[in-house]
C-alpha positions in Angstrom: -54.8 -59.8 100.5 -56.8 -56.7 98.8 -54.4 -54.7 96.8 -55.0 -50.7 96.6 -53.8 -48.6 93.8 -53.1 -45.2 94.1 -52.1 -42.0 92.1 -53.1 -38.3 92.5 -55.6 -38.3 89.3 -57.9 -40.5 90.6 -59.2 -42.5 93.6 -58.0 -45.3 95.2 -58.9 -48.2 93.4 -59.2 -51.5 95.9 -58.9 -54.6 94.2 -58.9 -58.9 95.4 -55.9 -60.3 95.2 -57.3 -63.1 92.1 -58.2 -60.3 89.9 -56.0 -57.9 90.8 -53.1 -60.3 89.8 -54.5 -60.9 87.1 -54.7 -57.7 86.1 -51.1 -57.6 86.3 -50.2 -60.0 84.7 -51.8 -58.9 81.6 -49.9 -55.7 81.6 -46.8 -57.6 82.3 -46.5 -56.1 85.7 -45.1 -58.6 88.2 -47.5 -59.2 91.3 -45.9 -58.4 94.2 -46.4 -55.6 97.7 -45.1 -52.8 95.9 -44.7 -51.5 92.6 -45.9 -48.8 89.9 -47.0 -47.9 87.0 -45.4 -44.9 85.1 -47.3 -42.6 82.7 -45.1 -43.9 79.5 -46.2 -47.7 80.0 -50.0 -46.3 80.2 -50.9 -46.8 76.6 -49.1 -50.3 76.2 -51.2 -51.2 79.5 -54.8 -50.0 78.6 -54.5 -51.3 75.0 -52.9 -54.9 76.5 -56.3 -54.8 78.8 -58.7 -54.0 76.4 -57.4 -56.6 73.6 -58.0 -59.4 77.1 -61.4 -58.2 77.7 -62.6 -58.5 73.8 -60.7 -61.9 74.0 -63.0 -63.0 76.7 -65.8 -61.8 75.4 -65.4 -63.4 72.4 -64.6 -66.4 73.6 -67.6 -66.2 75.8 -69.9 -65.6 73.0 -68.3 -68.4 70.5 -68.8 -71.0 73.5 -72.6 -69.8 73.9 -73.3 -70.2 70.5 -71.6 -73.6 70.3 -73.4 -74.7 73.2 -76.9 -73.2 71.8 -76.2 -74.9 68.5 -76.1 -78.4 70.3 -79.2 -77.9 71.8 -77.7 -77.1 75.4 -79.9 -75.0 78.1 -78.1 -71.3 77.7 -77.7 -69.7 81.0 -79.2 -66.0 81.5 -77.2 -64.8 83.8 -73.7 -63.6 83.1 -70.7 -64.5 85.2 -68.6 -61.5 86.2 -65.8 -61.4 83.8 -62.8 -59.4 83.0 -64.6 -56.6 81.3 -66.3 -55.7 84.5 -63.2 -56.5 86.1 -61.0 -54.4 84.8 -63.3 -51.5 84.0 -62.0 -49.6 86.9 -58.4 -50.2 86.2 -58.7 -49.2 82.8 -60.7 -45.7 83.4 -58.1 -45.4 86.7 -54.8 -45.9 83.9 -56.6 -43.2 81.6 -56.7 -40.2 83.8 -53.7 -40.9 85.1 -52.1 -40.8 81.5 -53.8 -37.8 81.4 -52.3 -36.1 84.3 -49.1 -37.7 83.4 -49.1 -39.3 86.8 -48.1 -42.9 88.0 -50.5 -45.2 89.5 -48.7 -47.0 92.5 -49.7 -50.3 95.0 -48.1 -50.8 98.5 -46.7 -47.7 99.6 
């Protein structure tokens, strides 16, 4: 299932169903068909998205260092995470608050 966001601001935004869900979940939006996001729960979303992504990263970074202070081989190349993830959503859920328009899925 691919999951497609919509609003008049912006583009539609296709997504996978793993991260999209995710996505959701982090903004306390249940995954599901249908649903929306109002302009008023913008803020609360974007701020709850941003504070996941700098948990990640930092995570990410603590477990690198561990592993490079215990003499492990660090990898080069970066997995794709939520910060690229979510990036879309994130600018999507901006100008939409800005328009004071919702950001739907499903219809």
């Amino acid at each position: 299932m691919i999951y497609k966001f919509q609003s008049k601001a912006d583009s539609d935004l296709f997504m996978n169903v793993g991260p999209a869900e995710r996505i959701l979940s982090i903004i306390g939006k249940a995954a599901g068909p249908k649903g929306i996001i109002e302009p008023a729960d913008m803020p609360a979303a974007i701020a709850a998205l941003e504070a996941a992504v700098n948990e990640e990263e930092q995570a990410r970074e603590g477990s690198l260092e561990s592993a490079a202070a215990d003499g492990q081989v660090v990898p080069s190349a970066q997995p794709i995470g939520l910060k690229q993830r979510a990036w879309p959503f994130i600018q999507m859920l901006k100008r939409c608050q800005q328009a004071d328009v919702p950001v739907v899925w499903g219809v």
